[in-house]
mmCIF file of the N, C-alpha and C atoms, coordinates in Angstrom:
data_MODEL
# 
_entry.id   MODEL 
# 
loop_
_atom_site.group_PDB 
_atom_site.id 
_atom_site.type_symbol 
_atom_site.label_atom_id 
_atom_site.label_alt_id 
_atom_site.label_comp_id 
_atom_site.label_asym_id 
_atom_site.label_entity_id 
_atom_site.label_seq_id 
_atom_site.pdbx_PDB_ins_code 
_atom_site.Cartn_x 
_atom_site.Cartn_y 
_atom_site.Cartn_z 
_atom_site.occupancy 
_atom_site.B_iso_or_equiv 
_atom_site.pdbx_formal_charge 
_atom_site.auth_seq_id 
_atom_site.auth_comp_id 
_atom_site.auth_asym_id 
_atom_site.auth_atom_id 
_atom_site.pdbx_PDB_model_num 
ATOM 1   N N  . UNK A 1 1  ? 18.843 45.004 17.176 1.00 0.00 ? 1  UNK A N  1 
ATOM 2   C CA . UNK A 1 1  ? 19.712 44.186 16.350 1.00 0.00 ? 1  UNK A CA 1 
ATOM 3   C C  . UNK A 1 1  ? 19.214 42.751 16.347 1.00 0.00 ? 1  UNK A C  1 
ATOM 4   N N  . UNK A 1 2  ? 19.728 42.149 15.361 1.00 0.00 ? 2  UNK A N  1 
ATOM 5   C CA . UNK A 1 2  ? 18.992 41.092 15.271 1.00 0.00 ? 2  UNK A CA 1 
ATOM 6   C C  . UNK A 1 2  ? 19.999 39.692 14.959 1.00 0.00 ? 2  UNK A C  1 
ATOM 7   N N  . UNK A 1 3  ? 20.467 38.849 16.157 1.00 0.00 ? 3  UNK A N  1 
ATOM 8   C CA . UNK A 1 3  ? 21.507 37.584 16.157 1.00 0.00 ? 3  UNK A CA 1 
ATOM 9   C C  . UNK A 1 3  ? 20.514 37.136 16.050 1.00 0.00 ? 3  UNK A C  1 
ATOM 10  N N  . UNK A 1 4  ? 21.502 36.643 14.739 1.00 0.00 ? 4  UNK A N  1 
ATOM 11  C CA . UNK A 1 4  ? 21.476 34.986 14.951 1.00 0.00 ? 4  UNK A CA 1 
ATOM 12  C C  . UNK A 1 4  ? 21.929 33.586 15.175 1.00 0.00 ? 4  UNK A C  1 
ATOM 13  N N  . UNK A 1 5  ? 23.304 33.833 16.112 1.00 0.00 ? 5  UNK A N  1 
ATOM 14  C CA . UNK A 1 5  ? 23.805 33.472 16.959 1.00 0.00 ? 5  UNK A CA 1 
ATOM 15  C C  . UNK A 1 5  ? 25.375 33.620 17.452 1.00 0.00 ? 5  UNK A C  1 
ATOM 16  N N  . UNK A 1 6  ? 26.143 33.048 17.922 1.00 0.00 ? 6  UNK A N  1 
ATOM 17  C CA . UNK A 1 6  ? 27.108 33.706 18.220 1.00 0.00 ? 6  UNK A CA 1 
ATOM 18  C C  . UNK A 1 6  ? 28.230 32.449 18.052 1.00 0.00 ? 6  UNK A C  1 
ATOM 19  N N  . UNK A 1 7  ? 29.681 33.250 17.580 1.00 0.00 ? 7  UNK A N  1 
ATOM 20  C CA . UNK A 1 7  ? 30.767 32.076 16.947 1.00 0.00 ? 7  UNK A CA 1 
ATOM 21  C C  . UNK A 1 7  ? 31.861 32.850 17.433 1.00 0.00 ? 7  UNK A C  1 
ATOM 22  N N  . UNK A 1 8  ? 32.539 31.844 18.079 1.00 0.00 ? 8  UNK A N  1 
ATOM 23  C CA . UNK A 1 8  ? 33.806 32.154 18.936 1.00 0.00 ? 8  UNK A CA 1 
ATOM 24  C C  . UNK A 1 8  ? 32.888 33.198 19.848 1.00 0.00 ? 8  UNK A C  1 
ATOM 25  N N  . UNK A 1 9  ? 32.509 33.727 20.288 1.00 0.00 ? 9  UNK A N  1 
ATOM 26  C CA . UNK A 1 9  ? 31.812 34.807 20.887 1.00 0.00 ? 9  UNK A CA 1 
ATOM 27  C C  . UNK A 1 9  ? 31.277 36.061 20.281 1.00 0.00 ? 9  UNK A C  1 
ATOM 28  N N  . UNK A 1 10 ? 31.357 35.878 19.044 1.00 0.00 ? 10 UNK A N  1 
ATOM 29  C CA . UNK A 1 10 ? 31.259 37.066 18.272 1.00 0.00 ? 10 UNK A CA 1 
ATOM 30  C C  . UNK A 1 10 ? 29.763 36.725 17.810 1.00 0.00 ? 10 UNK A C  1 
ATOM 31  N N  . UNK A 1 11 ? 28.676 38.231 18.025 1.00 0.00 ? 11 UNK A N  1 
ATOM 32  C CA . UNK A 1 11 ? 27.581 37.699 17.375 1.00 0.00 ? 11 UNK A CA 1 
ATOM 33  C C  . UNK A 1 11 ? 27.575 38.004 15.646 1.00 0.00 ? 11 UNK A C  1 
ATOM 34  N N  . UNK A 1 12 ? 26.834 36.955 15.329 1.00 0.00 ? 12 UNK A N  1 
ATOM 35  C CA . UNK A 1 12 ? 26.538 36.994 13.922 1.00 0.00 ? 12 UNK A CA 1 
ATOM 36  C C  . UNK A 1 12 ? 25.150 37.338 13.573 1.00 0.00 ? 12 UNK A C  1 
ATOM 37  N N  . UNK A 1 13 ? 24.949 38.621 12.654 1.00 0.00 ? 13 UNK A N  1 
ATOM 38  C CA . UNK A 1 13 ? 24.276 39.645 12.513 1.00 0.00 ? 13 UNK A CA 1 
ATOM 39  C C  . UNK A 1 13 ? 23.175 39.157 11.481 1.00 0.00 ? 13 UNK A C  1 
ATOM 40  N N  . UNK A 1 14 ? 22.257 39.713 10.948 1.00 0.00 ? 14 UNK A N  1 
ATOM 41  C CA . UNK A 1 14 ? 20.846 39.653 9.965  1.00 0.00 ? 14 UNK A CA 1 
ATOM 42  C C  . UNK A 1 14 ? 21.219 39.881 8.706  1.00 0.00 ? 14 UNK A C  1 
ATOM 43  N N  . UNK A 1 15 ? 21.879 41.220 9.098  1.00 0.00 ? 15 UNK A N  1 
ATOM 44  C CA . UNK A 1 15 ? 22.376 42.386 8.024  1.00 0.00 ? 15 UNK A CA 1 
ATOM 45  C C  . UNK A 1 15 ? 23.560 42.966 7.988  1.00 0.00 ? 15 UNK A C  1 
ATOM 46  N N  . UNK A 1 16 ? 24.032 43.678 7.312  1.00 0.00 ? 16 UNK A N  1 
ATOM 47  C CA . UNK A 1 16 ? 25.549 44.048 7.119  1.00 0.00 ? 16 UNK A CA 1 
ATOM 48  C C  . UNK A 1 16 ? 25.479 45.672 7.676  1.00 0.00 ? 16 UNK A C  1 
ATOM 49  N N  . UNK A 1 17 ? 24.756 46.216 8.051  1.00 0.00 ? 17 UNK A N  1 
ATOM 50  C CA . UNK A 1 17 ? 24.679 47.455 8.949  1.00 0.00 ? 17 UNK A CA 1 
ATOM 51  C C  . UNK A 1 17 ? 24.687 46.849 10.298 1.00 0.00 ? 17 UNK A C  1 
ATOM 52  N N  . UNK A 1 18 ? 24.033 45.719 10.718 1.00 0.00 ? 18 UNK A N  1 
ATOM 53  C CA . UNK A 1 18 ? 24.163 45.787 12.285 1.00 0.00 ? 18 UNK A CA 1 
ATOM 54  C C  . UNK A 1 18 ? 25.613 45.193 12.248 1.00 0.00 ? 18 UNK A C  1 
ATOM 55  N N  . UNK A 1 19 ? 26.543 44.391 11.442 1.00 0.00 ? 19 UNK A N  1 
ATOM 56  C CA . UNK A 1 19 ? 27.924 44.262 11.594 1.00 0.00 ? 19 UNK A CA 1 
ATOM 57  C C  . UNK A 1 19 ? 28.827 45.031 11.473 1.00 0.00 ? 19 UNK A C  1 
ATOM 58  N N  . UNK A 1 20 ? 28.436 45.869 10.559 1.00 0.00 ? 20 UNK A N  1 
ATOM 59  C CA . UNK A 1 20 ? 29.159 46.912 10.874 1.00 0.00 ? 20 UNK A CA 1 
ATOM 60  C C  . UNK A 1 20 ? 29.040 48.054 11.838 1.00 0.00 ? 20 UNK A C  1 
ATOM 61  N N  . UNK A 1 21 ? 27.874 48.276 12.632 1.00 0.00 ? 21 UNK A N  1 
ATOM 62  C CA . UNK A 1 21 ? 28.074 48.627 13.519 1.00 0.00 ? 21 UNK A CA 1 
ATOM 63  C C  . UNK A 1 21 ? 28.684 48.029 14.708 1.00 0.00 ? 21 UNK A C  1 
ATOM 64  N N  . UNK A 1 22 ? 28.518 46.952 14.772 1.00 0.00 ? 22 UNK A N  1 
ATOM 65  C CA . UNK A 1 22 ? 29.346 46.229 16.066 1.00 0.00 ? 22 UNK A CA 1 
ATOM 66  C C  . UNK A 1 22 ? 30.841 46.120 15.846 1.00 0.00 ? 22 UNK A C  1 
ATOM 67  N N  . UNK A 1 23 ? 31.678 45.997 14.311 1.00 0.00 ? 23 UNK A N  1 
ATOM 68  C CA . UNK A 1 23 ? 32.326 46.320 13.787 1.00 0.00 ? 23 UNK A CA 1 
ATOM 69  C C  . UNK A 1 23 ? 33.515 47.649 14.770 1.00 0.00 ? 23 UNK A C  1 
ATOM 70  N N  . UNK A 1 24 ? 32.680 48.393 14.339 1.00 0.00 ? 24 UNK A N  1 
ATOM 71  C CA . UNK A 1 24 ? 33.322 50.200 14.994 1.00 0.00 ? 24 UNK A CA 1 
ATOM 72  C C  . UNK A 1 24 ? 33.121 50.432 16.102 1.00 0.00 ? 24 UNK A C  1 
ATOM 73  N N  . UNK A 1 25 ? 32.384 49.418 16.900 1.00 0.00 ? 25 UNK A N  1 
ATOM 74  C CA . UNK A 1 25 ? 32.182 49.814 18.626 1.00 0.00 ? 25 UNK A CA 1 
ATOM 75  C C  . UNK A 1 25 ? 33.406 48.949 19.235 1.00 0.00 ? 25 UNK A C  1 
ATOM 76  N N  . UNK A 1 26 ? 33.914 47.855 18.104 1.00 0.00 ? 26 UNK A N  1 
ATOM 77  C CA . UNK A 1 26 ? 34.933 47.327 18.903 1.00 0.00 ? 26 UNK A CA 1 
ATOM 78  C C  . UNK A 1 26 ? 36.223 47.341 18.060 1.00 0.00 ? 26 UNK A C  1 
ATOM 79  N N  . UNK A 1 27 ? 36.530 48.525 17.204 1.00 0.00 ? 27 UNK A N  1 
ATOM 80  C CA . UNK A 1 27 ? 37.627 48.704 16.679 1.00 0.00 ? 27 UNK A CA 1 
ATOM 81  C C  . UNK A 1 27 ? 37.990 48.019 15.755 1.00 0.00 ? 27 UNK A C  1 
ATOM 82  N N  . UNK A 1 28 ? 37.287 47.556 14.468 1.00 0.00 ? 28 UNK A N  1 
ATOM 83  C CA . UNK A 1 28 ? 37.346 46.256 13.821 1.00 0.00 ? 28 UNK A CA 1 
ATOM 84  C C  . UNK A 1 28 ? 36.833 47.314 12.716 1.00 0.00 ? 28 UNK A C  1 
ATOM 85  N N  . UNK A 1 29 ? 37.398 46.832 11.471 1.00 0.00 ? 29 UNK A N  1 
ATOM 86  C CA . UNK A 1 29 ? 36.426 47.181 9.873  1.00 0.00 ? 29 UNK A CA 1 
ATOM 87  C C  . UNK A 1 29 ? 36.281 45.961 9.319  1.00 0.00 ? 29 UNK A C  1 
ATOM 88  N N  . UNK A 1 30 ? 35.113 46.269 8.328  1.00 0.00 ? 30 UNK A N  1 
ATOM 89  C CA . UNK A 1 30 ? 34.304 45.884 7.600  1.00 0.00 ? 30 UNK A CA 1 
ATOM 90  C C  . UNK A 1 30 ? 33.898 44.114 8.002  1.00 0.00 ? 30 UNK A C  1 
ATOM 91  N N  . UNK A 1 31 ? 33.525 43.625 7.253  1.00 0.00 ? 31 UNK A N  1 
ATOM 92  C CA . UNK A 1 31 ? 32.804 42.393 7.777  1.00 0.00 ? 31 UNK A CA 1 
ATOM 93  C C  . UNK A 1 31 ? 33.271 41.129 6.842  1.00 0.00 ? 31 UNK A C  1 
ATOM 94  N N  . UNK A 1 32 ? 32.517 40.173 7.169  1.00 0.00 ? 32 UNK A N  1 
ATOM 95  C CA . UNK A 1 32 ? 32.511 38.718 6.618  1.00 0.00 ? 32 UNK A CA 1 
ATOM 96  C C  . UNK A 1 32 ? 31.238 38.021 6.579  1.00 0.00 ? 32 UNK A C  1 
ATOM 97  N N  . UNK A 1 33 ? 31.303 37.023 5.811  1.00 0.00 ? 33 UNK A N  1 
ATOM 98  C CA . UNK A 1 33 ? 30.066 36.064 6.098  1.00 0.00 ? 33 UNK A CA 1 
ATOM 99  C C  . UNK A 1 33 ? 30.205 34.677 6.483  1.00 0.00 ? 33 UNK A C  1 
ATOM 100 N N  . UNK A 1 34 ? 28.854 34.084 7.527  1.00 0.00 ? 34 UNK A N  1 
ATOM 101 C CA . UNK A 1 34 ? 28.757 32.688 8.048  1.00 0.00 ? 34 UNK A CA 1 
ATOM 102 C C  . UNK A 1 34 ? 27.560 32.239 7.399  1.00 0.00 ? 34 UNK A C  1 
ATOM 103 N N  . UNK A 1 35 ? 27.306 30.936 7.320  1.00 0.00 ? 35 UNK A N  1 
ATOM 104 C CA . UNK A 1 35 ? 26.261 30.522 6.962  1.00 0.00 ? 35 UNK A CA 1 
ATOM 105 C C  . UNK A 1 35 ? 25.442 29.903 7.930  1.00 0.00 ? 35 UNK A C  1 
ATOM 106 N N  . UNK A 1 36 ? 24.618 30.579 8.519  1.00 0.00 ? 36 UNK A N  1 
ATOM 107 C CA . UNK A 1 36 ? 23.388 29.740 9.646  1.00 0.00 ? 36 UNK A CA 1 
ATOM 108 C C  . UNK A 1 36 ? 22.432 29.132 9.596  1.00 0.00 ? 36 UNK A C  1 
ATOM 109 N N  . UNK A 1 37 ? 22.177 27.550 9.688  1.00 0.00 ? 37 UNK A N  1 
ATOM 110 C CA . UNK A 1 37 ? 20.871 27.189 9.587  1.00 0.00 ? 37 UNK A CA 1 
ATOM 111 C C  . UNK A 1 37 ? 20.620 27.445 7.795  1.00 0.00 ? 37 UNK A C  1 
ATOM 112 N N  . UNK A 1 38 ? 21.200 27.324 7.004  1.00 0.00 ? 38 UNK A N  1 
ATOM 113 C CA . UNK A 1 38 ? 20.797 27.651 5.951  1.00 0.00 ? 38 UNK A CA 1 
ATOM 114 C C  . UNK A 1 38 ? 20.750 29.471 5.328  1.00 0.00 ? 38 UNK A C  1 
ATOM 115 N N  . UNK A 1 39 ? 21.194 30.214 6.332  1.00 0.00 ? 39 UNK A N  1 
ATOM 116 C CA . UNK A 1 39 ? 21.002 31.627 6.064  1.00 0.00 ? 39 UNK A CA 1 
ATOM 117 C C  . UNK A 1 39 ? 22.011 32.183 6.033  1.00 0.00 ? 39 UNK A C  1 
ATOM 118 N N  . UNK A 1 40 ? 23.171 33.582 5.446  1.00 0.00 ? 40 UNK A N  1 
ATOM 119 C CA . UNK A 1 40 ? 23.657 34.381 5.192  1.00 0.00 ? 40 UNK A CA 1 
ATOM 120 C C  . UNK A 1 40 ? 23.585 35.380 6.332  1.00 0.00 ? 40 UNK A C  1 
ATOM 121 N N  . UNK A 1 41 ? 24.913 35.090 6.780  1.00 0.00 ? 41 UNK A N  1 
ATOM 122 C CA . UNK A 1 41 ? 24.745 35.477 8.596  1.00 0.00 ? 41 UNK A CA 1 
ATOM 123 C C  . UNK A 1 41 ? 25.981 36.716 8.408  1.00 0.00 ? 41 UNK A C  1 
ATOM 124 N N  . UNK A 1 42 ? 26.160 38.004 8.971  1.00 0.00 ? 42 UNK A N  1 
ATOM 125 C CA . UNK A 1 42 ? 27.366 38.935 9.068  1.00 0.00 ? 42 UNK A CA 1 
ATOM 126 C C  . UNK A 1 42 ? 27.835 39.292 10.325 1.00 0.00 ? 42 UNK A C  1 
ATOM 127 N N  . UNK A 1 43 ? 29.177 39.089 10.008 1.00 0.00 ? 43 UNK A N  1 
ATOM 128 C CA . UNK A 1 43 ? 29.998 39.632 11.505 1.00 0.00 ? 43 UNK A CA 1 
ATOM 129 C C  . UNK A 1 43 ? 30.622 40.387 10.970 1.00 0.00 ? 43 UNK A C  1 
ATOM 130 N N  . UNK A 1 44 ? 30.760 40.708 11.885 1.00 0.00 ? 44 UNK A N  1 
ATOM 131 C CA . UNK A 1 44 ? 32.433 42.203 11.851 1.00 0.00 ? 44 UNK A CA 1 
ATOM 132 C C  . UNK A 1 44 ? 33.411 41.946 11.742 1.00 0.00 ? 44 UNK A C  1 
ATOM 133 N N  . UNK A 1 45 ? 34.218 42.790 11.499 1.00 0.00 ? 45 UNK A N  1 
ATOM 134 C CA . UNK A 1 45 ? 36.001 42.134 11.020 1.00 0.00 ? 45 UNK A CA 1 
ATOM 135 C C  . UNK A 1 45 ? 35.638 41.736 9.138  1.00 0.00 ? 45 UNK A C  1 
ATOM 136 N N  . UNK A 1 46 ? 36.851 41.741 9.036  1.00 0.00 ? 46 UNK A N  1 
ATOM 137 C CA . UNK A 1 46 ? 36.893 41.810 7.996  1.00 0.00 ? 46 UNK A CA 1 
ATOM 138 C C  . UNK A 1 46 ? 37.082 40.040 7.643  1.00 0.00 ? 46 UNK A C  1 
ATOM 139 N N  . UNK A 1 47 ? 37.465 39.449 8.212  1.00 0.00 ? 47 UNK A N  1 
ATOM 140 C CA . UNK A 1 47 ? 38.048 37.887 8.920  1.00 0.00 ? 47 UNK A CA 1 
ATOM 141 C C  . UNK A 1 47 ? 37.296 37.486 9.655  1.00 0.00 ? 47 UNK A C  1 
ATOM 142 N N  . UNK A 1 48 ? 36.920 36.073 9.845  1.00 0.00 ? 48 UNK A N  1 
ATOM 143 C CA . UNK A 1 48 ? 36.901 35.880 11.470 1.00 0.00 ? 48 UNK A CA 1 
ATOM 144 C C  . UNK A 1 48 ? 38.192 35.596 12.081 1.00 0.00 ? 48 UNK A C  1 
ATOM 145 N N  . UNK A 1 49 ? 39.230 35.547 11.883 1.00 0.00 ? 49 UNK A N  1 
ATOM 146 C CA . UNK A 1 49 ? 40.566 35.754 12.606 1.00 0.00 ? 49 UNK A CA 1 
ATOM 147 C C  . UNK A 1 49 ? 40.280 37.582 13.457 1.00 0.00 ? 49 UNK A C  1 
ATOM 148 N N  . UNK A 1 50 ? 40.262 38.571 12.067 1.00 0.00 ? 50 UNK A N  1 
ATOM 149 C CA . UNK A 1 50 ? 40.101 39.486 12.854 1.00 0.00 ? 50 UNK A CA 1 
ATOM 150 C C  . UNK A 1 50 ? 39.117 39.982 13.958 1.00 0.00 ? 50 UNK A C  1 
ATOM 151 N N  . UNK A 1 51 ? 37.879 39.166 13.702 1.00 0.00 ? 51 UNK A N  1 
ATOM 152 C CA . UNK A 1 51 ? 37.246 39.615 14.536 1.00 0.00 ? 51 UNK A CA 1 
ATOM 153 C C  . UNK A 1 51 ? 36.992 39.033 15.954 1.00 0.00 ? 51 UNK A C  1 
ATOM 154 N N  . UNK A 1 52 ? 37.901 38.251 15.830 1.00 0.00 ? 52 UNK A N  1 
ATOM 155 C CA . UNK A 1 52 ? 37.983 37.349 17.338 1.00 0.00 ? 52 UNK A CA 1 
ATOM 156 C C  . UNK A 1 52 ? 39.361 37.836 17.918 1.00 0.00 ? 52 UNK A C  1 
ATOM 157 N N  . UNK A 1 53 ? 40.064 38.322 17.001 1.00 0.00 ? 53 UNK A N  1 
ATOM 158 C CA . UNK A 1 53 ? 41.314 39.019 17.859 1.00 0.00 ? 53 UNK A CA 1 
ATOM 159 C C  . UNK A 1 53 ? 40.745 40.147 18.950 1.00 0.00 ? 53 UNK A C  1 
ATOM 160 N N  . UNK A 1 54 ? 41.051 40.028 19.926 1.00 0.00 ? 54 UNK A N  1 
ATOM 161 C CA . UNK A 1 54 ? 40.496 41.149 21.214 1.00 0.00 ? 54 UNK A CA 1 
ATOM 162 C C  . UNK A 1 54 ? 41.763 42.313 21.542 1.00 0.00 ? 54 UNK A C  1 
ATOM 163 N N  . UNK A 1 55 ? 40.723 43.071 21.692 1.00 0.00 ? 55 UNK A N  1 
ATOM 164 C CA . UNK A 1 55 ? 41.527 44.667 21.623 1.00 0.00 ? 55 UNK A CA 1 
ATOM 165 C C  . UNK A 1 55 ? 41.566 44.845 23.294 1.00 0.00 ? 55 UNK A C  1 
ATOM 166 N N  . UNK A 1 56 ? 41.348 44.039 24.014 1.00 0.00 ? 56 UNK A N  1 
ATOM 167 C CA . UNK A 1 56 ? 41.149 43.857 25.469 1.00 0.00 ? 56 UNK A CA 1 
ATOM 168 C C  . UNK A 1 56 ? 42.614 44.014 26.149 1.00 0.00 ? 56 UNK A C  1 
ATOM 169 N N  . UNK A 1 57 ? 43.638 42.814 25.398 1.00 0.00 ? 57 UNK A N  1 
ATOM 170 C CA . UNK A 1 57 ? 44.880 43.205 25.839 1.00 0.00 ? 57 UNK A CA 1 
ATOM 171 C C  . UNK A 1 57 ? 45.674 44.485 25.560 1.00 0.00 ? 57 UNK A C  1 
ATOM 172 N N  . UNK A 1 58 ? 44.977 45.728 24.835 1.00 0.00 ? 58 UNK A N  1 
ATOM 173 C CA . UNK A 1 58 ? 45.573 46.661 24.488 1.00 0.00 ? 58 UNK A CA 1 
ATOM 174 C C  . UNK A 1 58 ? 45.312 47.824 25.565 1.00 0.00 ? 58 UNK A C  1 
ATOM 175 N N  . UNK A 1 59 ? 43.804 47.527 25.780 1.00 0.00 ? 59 UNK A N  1 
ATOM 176 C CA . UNK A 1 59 ? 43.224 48.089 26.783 1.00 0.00 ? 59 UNK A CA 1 
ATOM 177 C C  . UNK A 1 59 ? 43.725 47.689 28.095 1.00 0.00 ? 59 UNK A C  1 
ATOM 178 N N  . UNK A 1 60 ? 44.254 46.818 28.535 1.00 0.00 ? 60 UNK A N  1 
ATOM 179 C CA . UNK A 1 60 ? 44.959 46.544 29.792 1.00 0.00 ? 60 UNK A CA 1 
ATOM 180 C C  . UNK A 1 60 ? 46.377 46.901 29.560 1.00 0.00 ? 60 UNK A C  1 
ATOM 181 N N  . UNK A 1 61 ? 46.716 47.230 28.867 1.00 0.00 ? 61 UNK A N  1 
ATOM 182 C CA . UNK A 1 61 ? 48.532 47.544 29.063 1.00 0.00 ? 61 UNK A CA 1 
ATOM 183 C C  . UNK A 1 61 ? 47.979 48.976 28.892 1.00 0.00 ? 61 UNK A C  1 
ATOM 184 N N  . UNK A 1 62 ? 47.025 49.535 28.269 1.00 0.00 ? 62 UNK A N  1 
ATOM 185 C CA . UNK A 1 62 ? 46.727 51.213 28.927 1.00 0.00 ? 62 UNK A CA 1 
ATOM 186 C C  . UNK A 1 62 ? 46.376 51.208 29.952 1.00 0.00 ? 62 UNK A C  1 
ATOM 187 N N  . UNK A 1 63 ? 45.796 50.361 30.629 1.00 0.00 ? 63 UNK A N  1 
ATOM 188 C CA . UNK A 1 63 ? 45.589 50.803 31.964 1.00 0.00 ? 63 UNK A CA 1 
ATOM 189 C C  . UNK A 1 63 ? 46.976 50.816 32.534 1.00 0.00 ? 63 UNK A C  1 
ATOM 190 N N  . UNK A 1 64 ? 47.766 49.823 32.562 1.00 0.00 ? 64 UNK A N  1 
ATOM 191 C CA . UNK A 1 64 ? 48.919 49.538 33.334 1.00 0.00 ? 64 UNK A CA 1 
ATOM 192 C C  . UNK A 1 64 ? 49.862 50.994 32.786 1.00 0.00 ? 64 UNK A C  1 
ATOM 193 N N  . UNK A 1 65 ? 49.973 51.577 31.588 1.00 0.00 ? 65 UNK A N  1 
ATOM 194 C CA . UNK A 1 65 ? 50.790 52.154 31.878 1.00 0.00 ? 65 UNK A CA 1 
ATOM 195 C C  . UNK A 1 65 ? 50.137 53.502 32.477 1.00 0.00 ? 65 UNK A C  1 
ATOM 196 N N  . UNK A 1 66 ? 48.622 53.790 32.383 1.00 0.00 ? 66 UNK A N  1 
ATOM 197 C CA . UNK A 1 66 ? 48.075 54.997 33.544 1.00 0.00 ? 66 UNK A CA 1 
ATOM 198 C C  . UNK A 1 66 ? 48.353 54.905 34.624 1.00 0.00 ? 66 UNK A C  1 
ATOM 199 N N  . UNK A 1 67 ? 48.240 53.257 35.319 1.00 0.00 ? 67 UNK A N  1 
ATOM 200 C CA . UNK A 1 67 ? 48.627 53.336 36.939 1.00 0.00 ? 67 UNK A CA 1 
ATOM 201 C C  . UNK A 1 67 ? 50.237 53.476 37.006 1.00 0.00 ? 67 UNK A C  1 
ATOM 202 N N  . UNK A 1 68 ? 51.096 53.128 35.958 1.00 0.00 ? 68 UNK A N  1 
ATOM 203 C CA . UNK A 1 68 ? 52.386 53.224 36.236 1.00 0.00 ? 68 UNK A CA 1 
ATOM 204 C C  . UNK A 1 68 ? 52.653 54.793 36.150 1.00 0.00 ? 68 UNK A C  1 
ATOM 205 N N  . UNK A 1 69 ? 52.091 55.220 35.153 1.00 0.00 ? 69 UNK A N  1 
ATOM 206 C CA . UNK A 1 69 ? 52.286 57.099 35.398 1.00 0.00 ? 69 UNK A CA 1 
ATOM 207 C C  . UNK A 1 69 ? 51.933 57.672 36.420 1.00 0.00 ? 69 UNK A C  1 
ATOM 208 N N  . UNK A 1 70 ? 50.456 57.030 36.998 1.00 0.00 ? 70 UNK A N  1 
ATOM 209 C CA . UNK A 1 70 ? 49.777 57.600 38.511 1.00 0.00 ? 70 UNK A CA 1 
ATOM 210 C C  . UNK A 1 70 ? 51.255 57.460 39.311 1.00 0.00 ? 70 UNK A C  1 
ATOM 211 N N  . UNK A 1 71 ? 51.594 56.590 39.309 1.00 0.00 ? 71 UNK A N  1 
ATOM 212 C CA . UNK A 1 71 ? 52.467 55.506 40.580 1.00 0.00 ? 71 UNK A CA 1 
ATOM 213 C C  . UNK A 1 71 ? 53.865 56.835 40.295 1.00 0.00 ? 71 UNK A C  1 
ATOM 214 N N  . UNK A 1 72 ? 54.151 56.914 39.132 1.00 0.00 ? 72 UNK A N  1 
ATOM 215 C CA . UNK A 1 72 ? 55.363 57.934 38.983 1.00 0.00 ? 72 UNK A CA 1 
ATOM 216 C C  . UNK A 1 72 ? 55.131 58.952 39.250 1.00 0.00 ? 72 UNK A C  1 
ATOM 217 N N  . UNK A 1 73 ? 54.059 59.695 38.763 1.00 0.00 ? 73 UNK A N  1 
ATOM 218 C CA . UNK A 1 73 ? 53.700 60.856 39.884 1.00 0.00 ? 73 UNK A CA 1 
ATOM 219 C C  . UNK A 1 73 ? 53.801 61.418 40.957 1.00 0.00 ? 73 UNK A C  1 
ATOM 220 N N  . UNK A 1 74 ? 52.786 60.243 41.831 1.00 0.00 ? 74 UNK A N  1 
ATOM 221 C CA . UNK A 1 74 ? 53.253 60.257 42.830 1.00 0.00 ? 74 UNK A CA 1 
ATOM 222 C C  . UNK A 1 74 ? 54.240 59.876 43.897 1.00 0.00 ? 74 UNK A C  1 
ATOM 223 N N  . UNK A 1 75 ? 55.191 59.443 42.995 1.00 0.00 ? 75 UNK A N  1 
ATOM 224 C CA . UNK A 1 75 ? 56.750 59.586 43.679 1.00 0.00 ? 75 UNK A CA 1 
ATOM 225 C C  . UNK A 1 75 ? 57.129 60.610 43.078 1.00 0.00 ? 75 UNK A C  1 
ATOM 226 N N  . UNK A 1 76 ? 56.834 61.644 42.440 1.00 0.00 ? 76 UNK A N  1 
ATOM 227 C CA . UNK A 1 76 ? 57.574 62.124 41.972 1.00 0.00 ? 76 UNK A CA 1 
ATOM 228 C C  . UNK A 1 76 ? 57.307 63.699 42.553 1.00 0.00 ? 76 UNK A C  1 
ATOM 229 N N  . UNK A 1 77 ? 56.103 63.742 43.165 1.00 0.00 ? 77 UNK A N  1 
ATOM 230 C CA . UNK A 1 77 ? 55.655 64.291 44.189 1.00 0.00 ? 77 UNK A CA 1 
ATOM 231 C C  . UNK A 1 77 ? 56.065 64.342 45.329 1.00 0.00 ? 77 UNK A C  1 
ATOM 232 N N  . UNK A 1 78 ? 56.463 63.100 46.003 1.00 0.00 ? 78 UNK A N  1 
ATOM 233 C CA . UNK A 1 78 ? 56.688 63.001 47.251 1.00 0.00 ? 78 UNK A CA 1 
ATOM 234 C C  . UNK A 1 78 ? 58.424 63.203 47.092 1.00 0.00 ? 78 UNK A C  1 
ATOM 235 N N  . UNK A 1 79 ? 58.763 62.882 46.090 1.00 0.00 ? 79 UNK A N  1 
ATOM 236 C CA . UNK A 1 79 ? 60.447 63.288 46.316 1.00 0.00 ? 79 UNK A CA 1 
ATOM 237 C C  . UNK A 1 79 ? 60.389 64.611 46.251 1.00 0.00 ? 79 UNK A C  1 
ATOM 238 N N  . UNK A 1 80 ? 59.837 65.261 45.468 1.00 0.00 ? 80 UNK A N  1 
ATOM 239 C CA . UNK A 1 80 ? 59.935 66.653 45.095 1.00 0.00 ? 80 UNK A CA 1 
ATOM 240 C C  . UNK A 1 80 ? 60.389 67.612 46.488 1.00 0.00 ? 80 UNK A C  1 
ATOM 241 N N  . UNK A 1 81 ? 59.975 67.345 47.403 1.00 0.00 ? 81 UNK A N  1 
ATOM 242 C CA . UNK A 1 81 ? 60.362 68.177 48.519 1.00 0.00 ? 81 UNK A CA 1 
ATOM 243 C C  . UNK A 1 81 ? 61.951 67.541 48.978 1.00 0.00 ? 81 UNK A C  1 
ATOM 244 N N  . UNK A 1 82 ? 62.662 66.976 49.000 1.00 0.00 ? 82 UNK A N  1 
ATOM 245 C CA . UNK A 1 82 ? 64.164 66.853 48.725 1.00 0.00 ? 82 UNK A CA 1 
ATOM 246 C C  . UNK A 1 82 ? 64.849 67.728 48.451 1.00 0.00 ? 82 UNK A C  1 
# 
């Protein structure tokens, strides 16, 4: 792939296939354009609002509610003999 550099943290792409692939690895459609240095730069998201929104906090409240199911489980295990 080929940056050419990176905004808000998001890299900005050559071409509109490598954005859209980075696009679908992080749950995001279709793309936008920046202008770099004089060049026609693509990110993912359809926005850059959207594509700086992070799917990170979604991924941590799944974790939390796996360990909260683990955690119910196993009380729910250990009462079980009652």
């Amino acid at each position: 792939m080929s940056i050419l550099t990176t905004i808000d943290g998001i890299p900005l792409f050559s071409s509109v296939p490598e954005a859209m692939s980075w696009a679908a690895l992080n749950g995001k459609q279709g793309y936008h354009t920046h202008v770099y240095q004089g060049q026609i730069g693509f990110m993912g998201g359809e926005t850059h609002s959207a594509a700086t929104i992070s799917s990170q906090g979604l991924n941590g409240s799944n974790q939390n509610i796996e360990s909260n199911n683990n955690n119910n489980n196993n009380n729910n295990n250990f009462n079980s003999g009652y």
